[in-house]
C-alpha positions in Angstrom: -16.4 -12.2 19.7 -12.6 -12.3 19.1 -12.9 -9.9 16.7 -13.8 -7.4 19.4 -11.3 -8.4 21.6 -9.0 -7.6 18.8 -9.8 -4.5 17.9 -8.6 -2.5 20.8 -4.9 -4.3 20.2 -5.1 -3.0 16.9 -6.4 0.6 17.7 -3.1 0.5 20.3 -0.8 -0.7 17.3 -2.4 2.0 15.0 -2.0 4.6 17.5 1.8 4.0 17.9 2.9 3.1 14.6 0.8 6.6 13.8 3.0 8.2 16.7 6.0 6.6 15.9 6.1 7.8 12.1 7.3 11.0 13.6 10.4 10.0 14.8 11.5 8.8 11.5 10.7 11.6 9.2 13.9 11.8 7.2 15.2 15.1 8.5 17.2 16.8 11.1 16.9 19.7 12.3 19.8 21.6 14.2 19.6 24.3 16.5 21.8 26.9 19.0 20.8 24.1 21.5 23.2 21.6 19.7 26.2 23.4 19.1 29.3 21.8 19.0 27.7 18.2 19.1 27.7 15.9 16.4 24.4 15.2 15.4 23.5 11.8 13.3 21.8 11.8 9.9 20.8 9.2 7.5 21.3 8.9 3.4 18.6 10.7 1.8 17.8 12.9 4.9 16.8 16.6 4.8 19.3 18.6 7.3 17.6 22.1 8.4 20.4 24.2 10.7 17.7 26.9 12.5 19.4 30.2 13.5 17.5 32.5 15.9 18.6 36.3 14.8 17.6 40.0 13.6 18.3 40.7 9.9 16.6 44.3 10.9 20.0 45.2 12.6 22.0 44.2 10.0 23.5 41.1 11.7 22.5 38.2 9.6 24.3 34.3 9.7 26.6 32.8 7.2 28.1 29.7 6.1 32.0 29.7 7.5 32.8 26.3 7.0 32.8 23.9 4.8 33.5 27.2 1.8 31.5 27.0 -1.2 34.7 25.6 -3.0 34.9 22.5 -0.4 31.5 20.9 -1.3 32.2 18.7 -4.0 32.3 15.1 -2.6 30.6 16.4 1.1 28.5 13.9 2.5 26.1 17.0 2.3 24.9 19.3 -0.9 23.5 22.8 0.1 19.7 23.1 -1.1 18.7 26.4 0.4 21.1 28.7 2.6 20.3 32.0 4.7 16.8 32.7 4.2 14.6 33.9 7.1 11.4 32.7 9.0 9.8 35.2 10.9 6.9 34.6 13.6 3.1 34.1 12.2 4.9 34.1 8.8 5.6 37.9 8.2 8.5 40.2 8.7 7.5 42.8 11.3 10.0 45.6 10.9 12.7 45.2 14.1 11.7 41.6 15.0 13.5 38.7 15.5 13.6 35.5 13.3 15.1 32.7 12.2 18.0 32.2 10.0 17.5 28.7 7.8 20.2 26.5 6.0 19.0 23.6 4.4 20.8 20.6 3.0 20.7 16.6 2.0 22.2 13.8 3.0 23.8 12.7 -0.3 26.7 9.9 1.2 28.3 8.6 4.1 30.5 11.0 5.9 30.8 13.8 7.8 30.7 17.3 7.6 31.7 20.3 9.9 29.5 22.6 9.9 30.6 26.2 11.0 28.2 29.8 10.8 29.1 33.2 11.8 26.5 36.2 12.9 27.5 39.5 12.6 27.5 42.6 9.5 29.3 42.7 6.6 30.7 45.5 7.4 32.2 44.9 10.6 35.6 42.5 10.8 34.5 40.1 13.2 31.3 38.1 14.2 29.7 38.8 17.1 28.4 34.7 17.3 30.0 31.3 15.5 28.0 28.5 15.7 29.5 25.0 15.0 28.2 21.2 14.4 29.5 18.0 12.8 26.8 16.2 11.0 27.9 12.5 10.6 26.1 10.9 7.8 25.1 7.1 7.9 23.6 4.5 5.7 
């Protein structure tokens, strides 16, 4: 009989520990909504900076800050930078997408993170989006 007593407790624990794996994923993932916050990360996490934009019109996002010659000893290492999502998975001519930088947490620290949008040809950006990503033990 105490056995099924028990059994909805542990159905209840499943069901949040189940729920609450979730919230500790190992990533973070940055969006418009967060600029110019600092956002937390841990050692080991995956960072994801999502970038809503329209390659079609020539406008596409780049990494300002930290330059390319500033990453050695970052609290962050670039994995992938600038590569597009589009919706149900394919590029429809003239449609919006999304704009991905991915990185890891390789140390403690922290890391301003700065992006422009706008076209290569053109002097200045029409967008800069900005975040400081403090990394954590």
């Amino acid at each position: 009989m105490k056995t099924a007593r028990a059994l909805p407790a542990l159905a209840m624990a499943l069901v949040l520990a189940i729920s609450l794996s979730g919230c500790w994923s190992g990533g973070l993932t940055v969006t418009e909504e967060d600029a110019g916050t600092i956002q937390v990360a841990h050692v080991g996490d995956r960072v994801t900076v999502r970038l809503t934009g329209n390659p079609s019109t020539g406008f596409t996002w780049t990494r300002t800050e930290p330059t390319d010659e500033e990453w050695a000893g970052l609290a962050l290492q670039p994995v992938e930078e600038g590569s597009w999502e589009f919706p149900a998975g394919e590029q429809v001519p003239g449609a919006s997408g999304v704009c991905l930088f991915r990185y890891v947490a390789n140390e403690p620290g922290t890391v301003a993170l700065s992006f422009a949008y706008g076209r290569s040809w053109e002097s200045e950006p029409v967008e800069i989006f900005s975040v400081v990503i403090w990394v954590r033990e």
